[in-house]
C-alpha positions as CSV (number, residue, x, y, z in Angstrom):
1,X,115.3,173.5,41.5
2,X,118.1,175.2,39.2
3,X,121.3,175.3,41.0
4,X,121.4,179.0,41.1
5,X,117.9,179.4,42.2
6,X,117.6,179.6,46.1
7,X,114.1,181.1,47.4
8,X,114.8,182.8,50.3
9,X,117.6,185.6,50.5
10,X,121.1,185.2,53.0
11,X,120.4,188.3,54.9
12,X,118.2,188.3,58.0
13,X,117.5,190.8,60.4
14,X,118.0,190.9,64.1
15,X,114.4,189.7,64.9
16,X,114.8,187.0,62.3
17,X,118.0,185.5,63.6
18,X,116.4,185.6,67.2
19,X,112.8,184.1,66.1
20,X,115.2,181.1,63.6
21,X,116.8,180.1,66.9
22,X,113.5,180.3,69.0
23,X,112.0,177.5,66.4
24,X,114.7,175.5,66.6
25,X,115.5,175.4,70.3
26,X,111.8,174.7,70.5
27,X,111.8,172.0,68.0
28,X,114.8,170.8,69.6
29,X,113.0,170.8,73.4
30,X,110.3,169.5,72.2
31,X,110.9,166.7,69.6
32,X,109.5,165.7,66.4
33,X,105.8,165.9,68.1
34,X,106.4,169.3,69.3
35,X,104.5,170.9,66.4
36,X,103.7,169.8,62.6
37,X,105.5,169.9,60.0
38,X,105.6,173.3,58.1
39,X,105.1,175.3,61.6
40,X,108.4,175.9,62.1
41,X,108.4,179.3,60.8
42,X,111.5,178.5,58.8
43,X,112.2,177.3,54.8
44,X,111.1,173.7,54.4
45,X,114.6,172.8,53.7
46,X,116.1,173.8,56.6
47,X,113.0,172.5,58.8
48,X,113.2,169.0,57.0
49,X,117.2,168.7,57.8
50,X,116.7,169.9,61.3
51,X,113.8,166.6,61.9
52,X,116.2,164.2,60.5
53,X,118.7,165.2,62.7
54,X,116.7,165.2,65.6
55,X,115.7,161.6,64.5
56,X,118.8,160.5,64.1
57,X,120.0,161.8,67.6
58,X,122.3,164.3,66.0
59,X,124.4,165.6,68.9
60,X,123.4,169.5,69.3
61,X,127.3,170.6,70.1
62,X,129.1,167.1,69.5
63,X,132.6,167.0,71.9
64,X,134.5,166.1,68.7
65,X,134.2,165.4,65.2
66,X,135.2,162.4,63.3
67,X,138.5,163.8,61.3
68,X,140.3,161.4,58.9
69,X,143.3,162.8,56.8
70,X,141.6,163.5,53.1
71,X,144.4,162.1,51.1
72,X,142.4,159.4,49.5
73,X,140.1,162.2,48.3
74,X,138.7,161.2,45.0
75,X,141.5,162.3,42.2
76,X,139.5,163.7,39.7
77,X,137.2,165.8,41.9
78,X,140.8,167.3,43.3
79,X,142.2,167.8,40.1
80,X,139.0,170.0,38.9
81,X,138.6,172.1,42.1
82,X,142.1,172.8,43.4
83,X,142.9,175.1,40.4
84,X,139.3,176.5,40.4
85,X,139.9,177.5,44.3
86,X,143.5,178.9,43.7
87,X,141.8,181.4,41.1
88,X,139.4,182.5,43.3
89,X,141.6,182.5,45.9
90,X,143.2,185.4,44.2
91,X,140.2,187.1,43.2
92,X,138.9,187.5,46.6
93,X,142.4,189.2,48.2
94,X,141.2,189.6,51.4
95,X,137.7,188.9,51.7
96,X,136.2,187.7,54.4
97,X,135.0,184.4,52.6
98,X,135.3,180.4,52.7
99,X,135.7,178.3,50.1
100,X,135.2,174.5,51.1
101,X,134.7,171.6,49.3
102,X,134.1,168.2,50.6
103,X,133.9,164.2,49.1
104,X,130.6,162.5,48.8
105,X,130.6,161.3,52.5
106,X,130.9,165.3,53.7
107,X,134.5,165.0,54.8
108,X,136.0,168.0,54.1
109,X,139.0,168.0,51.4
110,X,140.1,171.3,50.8
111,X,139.8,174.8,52.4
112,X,140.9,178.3,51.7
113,X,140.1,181.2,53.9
114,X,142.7,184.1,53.8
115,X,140.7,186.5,57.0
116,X,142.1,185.3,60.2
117,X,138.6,186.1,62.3
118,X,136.3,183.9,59.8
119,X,139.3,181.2,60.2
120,X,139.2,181.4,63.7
121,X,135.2,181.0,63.6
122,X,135.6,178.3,61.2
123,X,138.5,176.3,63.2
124,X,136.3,176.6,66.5
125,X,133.6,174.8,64.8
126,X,136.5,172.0,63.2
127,X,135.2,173.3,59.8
128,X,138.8,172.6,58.7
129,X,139.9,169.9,56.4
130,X,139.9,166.5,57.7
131,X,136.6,166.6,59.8
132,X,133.1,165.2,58.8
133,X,130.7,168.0,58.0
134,X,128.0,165.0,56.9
135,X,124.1,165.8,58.4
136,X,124.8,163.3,60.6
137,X,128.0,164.2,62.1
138,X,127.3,168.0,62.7
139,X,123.5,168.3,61.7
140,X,122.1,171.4,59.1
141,X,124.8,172.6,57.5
142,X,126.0,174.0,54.1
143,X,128.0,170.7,52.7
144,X,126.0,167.8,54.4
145,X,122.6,168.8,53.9
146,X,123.1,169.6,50.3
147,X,124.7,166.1,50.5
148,X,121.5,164.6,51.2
149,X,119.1,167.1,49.5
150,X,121.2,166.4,46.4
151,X,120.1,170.5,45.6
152,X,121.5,173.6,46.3
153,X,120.8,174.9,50.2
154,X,121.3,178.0,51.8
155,X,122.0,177.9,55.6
156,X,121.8,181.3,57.4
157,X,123.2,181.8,61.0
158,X,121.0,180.2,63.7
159,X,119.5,177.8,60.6
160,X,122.2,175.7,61.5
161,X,121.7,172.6,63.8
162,X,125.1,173.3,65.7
163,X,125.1,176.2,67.7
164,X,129.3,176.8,66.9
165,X,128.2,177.6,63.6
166,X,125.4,180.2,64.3
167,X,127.3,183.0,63.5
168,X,128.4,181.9,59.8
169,X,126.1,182.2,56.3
170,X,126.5,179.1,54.0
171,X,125.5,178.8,50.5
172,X,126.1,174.9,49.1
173,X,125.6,173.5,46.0
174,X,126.5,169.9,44.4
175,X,129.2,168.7,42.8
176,X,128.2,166.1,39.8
177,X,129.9,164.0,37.6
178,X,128.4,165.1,34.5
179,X,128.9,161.5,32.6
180,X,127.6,159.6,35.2
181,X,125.3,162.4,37.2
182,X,127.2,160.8,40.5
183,X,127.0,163.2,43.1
184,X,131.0,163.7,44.3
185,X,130.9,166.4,46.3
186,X,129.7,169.2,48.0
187,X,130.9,172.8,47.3
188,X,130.5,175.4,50.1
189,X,130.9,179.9,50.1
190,X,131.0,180.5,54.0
191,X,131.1,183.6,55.8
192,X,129.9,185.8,58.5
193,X,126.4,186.3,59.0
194,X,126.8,190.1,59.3
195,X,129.3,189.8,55.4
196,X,126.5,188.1,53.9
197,X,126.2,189.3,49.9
198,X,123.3,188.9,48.4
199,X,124.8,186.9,45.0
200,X,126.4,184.7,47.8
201,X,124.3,181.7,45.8
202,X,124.6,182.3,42.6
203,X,128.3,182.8,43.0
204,X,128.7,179.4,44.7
205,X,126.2,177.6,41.4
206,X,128.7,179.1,39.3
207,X,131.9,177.9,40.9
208,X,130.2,174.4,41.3
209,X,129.7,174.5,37.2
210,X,133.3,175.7,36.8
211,X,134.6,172.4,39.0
212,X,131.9,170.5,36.5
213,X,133.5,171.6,33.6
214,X,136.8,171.1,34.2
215,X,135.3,167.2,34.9
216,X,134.0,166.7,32.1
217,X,137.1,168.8,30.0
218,X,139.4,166.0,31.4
219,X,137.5,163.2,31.2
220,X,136.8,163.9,27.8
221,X,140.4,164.2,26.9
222,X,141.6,161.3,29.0
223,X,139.5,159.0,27.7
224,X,139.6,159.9,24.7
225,X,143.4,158.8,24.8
226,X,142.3,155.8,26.7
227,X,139.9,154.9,24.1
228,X,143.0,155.3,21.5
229,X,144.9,153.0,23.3
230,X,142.2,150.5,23.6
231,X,142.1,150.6,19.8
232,X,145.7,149.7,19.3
233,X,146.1,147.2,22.1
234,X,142.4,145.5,20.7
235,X,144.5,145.5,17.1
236,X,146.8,142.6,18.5
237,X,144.0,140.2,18.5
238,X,145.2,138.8,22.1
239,X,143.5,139.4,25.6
240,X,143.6,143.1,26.6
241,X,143.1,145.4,29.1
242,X,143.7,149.1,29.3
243,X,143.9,150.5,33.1
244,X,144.0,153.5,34.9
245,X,143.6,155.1,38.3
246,X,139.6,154.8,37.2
247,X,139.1,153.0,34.6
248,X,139.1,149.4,33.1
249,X,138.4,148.7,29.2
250,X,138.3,145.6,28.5
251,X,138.5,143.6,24.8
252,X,136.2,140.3,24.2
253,X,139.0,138.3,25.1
254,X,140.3,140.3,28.2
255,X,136.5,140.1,29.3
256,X,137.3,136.6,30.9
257,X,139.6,137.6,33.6
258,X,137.5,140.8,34.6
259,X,135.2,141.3,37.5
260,X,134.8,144.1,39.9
261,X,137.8,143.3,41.9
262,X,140.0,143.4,38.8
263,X,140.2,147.0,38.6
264,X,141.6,147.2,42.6
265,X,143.8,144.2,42.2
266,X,145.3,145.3,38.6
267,X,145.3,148.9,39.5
268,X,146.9,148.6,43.2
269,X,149.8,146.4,41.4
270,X,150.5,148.8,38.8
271,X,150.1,151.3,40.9
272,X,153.4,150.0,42.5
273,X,155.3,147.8,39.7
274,X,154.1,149.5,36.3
275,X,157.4,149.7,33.9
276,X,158.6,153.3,32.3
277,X,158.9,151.1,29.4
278,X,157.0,148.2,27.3
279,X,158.4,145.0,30.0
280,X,156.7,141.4,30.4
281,X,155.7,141.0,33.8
282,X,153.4,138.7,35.6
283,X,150.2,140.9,36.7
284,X,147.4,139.6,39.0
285,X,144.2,139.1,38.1
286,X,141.0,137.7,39.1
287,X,141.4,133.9,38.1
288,X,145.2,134.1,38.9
289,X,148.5,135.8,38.1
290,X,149.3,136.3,34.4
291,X,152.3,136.6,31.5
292,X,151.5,140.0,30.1
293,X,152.9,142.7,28.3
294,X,152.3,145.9,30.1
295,X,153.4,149.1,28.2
296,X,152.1,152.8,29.9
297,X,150.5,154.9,27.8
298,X,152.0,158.0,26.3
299,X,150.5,161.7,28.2
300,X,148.6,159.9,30.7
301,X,149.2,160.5,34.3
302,X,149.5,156.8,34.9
303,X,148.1,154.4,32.5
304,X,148.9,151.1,31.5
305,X,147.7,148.9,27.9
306,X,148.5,145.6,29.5
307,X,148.3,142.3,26.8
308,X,148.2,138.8,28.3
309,X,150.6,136.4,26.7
310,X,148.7,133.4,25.3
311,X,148.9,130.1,27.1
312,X,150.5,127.5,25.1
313,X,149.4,124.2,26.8
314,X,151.8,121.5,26.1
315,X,150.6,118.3,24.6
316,X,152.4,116.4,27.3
317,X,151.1,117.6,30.3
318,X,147.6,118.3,31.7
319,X,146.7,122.0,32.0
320,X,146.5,123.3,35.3
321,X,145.0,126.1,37.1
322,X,147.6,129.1,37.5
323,X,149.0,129.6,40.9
324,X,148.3,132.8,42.8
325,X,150.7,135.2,44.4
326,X,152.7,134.3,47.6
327,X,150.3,131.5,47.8
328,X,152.1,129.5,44.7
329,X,155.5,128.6,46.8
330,X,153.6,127.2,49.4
331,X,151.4,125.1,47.0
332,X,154.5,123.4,45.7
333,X,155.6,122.5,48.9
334,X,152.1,121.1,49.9
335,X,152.2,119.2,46.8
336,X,155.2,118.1,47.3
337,X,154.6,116.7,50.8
338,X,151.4,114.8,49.5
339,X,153.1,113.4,46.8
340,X,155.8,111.8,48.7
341,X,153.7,110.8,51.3
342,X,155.4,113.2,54.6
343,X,154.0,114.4,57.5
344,X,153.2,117.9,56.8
345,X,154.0,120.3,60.2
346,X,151.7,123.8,58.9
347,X,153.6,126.7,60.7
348,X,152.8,130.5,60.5
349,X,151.1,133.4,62.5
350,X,147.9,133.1,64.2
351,X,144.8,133.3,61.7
352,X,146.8,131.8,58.3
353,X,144.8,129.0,58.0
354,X,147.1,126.5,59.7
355,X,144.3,124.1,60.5
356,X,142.1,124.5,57.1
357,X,145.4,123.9,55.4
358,X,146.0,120.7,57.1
359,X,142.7,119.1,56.9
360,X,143.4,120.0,52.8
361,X,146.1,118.0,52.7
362,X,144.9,115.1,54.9
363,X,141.9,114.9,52.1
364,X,144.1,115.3,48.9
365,X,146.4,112.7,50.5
366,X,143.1,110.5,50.3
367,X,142.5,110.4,54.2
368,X,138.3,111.7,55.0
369,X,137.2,113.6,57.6
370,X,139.9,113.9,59.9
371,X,140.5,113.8,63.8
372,X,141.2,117.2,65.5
373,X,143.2,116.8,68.6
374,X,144.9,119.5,70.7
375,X,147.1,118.5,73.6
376,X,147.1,121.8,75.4
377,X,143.5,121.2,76.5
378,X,142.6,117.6,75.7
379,X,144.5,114.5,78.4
380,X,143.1,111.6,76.2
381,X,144.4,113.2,73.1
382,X,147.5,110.5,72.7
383,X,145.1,107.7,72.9
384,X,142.8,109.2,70.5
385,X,145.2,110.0,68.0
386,X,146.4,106.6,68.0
387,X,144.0,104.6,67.8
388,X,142.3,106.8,65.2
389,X,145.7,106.4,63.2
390,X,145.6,102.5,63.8
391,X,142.3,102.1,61.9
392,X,143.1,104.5,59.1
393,X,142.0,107.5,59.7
394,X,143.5,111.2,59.5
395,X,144.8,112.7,62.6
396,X,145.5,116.9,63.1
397,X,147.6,117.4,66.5
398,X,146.6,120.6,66.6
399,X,148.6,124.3,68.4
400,X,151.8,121.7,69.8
401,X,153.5,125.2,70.4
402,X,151.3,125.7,73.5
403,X,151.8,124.0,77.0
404,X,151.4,120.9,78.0
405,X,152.7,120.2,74.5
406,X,153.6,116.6,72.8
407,X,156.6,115.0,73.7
408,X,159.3,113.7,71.1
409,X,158.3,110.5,71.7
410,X,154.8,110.7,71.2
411,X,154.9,112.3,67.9
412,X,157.5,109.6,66.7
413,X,155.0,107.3,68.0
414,X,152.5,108.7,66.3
415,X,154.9,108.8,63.1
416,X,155.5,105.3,63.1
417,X,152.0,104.3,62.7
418,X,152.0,105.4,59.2
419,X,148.6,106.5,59.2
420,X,148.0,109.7,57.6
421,X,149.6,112.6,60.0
422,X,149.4,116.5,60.1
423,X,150.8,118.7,62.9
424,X,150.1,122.5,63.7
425,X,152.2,125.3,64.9
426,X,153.0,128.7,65.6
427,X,157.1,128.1,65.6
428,X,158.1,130.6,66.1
429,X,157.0,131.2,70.1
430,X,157.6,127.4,69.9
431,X,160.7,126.0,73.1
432,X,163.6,124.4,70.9
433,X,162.5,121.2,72.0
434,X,159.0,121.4,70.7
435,X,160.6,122.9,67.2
436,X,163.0,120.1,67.6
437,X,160.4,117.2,67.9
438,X,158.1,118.5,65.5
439,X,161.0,119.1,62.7
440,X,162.4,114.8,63.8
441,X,159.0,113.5,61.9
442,X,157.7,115.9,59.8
443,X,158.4,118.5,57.3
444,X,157.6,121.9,58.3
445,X,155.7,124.7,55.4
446,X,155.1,128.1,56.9
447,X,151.8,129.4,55.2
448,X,151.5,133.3,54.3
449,X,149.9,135.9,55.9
450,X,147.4,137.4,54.1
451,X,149.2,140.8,53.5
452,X,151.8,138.7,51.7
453,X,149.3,137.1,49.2
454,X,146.8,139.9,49.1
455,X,146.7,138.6,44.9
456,X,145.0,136.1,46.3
457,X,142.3,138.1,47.6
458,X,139.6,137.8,45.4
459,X,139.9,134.2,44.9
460,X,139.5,133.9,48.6
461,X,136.4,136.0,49.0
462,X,135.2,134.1,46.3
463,X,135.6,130.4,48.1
464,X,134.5,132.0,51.0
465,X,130.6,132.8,50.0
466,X,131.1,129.7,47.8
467,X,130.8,127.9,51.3
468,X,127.3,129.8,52.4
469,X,124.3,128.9,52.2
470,X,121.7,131.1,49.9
471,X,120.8,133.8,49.4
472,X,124.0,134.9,51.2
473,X,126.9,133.2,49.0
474,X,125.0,135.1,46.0
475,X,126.4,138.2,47.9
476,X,129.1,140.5,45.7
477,X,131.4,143.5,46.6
478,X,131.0,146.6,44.9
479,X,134.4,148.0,43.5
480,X,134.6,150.9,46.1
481,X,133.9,148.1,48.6
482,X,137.2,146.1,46.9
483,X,139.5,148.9,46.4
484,X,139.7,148.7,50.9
485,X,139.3,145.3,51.5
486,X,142.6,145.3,48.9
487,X,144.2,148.0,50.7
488,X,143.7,146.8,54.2
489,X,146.8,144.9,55.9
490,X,144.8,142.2,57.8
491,X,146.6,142.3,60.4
492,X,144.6,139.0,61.7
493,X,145.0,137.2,58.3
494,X,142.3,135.1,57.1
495,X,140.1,134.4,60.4
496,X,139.7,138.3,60.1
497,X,139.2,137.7,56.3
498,X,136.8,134.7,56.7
499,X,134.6,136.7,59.7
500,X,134.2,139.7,58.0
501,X,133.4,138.2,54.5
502,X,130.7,136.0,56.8
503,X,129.2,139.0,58.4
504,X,128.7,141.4,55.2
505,X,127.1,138.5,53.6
506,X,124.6,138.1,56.0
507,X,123.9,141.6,56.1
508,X,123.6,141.8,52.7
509,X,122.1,138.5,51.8
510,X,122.6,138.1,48.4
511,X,122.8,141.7,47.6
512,X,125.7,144.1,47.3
513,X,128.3,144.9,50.0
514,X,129.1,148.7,49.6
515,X,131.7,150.9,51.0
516,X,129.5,152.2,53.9
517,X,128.9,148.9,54.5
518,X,132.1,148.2,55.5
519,X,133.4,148.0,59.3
520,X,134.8,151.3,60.4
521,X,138.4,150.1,60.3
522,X,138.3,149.2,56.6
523,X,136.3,152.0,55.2
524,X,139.5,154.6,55.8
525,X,142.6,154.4,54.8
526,X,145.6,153.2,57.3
527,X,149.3,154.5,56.6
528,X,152.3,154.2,58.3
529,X,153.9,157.0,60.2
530,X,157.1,158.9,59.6
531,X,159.7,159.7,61.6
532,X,158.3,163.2,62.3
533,X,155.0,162.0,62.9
534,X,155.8,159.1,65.3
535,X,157.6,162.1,67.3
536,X,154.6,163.9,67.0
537,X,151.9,161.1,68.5
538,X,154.5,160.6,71.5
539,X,154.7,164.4,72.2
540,X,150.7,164.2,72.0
541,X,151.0,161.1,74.3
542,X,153.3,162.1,77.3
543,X,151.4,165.6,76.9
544,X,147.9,163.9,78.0
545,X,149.5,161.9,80.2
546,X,150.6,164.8,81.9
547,X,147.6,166.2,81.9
548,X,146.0,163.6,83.3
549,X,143.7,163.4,80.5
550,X,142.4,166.7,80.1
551,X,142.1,167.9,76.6
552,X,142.0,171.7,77.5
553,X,145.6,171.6,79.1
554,X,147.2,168.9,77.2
555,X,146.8,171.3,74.1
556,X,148.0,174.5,76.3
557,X,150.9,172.6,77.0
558,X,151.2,171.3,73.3
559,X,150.7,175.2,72.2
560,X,148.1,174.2,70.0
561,X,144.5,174.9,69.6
562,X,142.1,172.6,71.1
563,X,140.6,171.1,67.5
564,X,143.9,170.9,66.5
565,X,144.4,168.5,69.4
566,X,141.3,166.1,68.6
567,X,142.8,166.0,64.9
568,X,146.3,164.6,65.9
569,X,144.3,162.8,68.7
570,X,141.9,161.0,65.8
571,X,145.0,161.0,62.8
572,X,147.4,158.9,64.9
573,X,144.8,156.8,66.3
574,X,145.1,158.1,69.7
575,X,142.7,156.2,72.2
């Protein structure tokens, strides 16, 4: 189907509208067995959208919608439509008409509606931006279904699945990415069932061609300037990349440090660090941090040609693998403290790896498989740990922060032995006297927490499904996937790293982890309030309180509107 051809017209007439919502009550009563397919009395298109939400267990009038704040909208679908809509915006004056545009998942992203009663329908129904209008969040609709039809849809009045939005006309087509034919969007012309113009469709194909072009007119241009810079970076006969907010090129040589977490990593780093000028700067990238000279490019929003210095090994020393990030101060400590033969004391928040690290440098101090004690919960631990230490053997006192913890002695005793000895902590909620003792026979490294090495990310993930079994440590990440692991903050360091790497692999066994694959935390974006918005939440707070609860009144006290309330509720992560 053409994406101005729609076969059946917007208007309907009072018997119509009455007889569309008999069918789908009934339908809806009845279930999927109530009668067979094509016997709904409506177009196939709308029938087929209301079965799959009936299979899905669609909620007919849902108490709230998912809303997330769209500021991670995709830039480029942005860029084309917001100019697009401002146009129109002033071709249409005061006509009672929507224009709404939503991502690929159905969230809506931008909004313009200038009549206050279709704004007021609209907002009633949370067709505002922020909310999910996917098929599954709200059922038939004019930006979801054609989401999953992947075709131009016309949803009249009572052909909706939600009931709030009876009373409205949509007319929806795609929005495509016309160099890769990836669907992006959904564009959406919305109005009152009784304002309904017959061109309604073929209006809304033509704006969706206009936000098209304006793709492609961009695209062209910009990478037509990335391309250029590509050239005269690939000239220098080094290792190159060129990088923007989404794109990597890539020369022969630069193709060794690429994968499809570079783009994330380099970008995210840049994103913060790139120079206004030509600087060398040490950028991350996926087999470790790297010399390079980074230079934006010239009428680019931006853009970066970033050349890696070569590595000049000298003739008197073994090359080594680069050190990563945050992580590369802590691995000169370790190293030190094997070297010289200490007692390593592995200090840092919960979940850094304290007990992994120590066991690491037990074995690369030649000790095998060590013993694990833990004091806290263990009574024969000082006995164990002793004589395991008296034959040889490696001993971890493990968590000697948490009561009934060693005494000084012991771990002097256990320091005397000379056997090879690693101690754990979380210091900082450690007594003195614990922090004392441990600090009288050992020396004490604080590992990172994994917002502080997030560089080391991908090198992580990657010894992580090393450690699986097949098919599962064949598993990869697609970039989408790796542009919000890199962005999350992790707050539970790498045991949250380590158990959600574990559990998409074995969902995905040996396939690819995509962004919808992710768990629900990851997949949006987290910020950190301002001021104004951390007065807001409490004022949001104390006003349920007050209210004991109750939605209704906590927003009549608030003097907001009700969907207004369940967006503040959902943006500041209100339980």
């Amino acid at each position: 189907m053409r994406r101005n051809e729609v076969r059946h017209l917007p208007a309907m007439s009072s018997a119509e509208l009455e007889r569309t919502r008999r069918s789908r009550l009934a339908l809806l009563d009845g279930g999927l067995l109530a009668e067979p397919p094509g016997r709904a009395g409506v177009p196939p298109v709308i029938e087929n959208s209301w079965r799959r939400c009936i299979a899905d267990a669609v909620p007919v009038a849902p108490d709230h919608l998912d809303y997330r704040e769209p500021h991670d909208v995709l830039p480029v679908l942005r860029r084309a439509a917001e100019p697009v809509i401002d146009r129109l915006a002033e071709s249409f004056g005061e006509v009672p008409v929507a224009m709404v545009l939503s991502d690929a998942t159905g969230r809506i992203v931008l909004r313009h509606v200038a009549v206050r009663r279709q704004r007021d329908v609209m907002d009633r129904a949370s067709a505002a931006e922020g909310f999910d209008f996917s098929e599954p969040s709200v059922g038939t609709n004019g930006l979801g279904t054609v989401l999953v039809e992947r075709r131009p849809v016309l949803v009249r009045g009572p052909e909706h699945y939600n009931p709030l939005l009876e009373d409205l006309t949509c007319a929806g087509t795609p929005i495509v990415e016309p160099f890769t034919g990836r669907m992006i969007g959904s564009f959406s012309l919305t109005c009152a069932t009784r304002d309904v113009h017959p061109l309604m469709s073929v209006m809304t194909g033509d704006i969706g061609r206009q936000i098209e072009g304006r793709i492609l007119e961009e695209a062209g241009e910009r990478r037509m300037r990335l391309v250029e810079a590509y050239l005269a970076v690939d000239r220098a006969g080094a290792a190159a990349l060129v990088v923007d907010e989404e794109t990597v090129l890539a020369n022969r040589l630069g193709l060794a440090h690429t994968g499809p977490e570079l783009h994330p990593l380099l970008w995210q780093y840049l994103a913060e660090h790139g120079p206004r000028r030509p600087t060398r700067m040490r950028v991350p990238l996926v087999d470790g941090p790297r010399d390079a000279l980074v230079e934006p490019i010239p009428g680019l929003r931006p853009a970066y040609s970033v050349r890696l210095v070569p590595v000049v090994p000298s003739p008197e020393r073994t090359p080594v693998r680069p050190e990563r990030g945050a992580r590369s101060e802590v691995e000169r400590e370790l190293a030190a403290v094997v070297r010289h033969r200490e007692i390593a004391a592995l200090t840092g928040d919960p979940g850094t790896g304290k007990l992994r690290t120590a066991r690491d440098v037990l074995r690369r101090g030649g000790a095998g498989d060590p013993l694990v004690v833990e004091p806290a919960t263990d009574d024969g631990w000082f006995d164990a740990a002793r004589t395991a230490l008296a034959a040889g053997r490696g001993v971890v006192v493990r968590r000697v922060h948490e009561r009934p913890g060693p005494t000084a002695a012991q771990l002097r005793t256990l320091a005397d032995l000379g056997g090879p000895l690693a101690i754990t902590a979380d210091l900082d909620a450690a007594s003195d006297d614990v922090v004392g003792a441990v600090r009288q026979v050992a020396t004490t490294v604080r590992l990172p927490t994994l917002a502080q090495r997030r560089d080391d990310l991908p090198a992580l993930v990657r010894d992580l499904l090393a450690e699986l079994p097949e098919p599962e440590s064949t598993t990869r990440f697609a970039p989408a996937a790796w542009e919000r692991l890199m962005a999350w903050h992790w707050p539970g360091n790498l045991a949250e790293l380590r158990t959600t790497v574990v559990a998409m692999a074995r969902r995905a066994a040996g396939g690819v982890v995509e962004l919808a694959d992710l768990p629900p935390e990851l997949r949006g974006p987290r910020r950190t309030l301002t001021g104004m918005e951390s007065a807001e939440r409490d004022a949001v707070v104390e006003a349920l309180r007050a209210a004991g609860g109750n939605r209704t009144r906590a927003a009549r006290a608030l003097g907001i509107g009700r969907n207004t309330l369940y967006r503040k509720i959902r943006e500041f992560g209100i339980d």
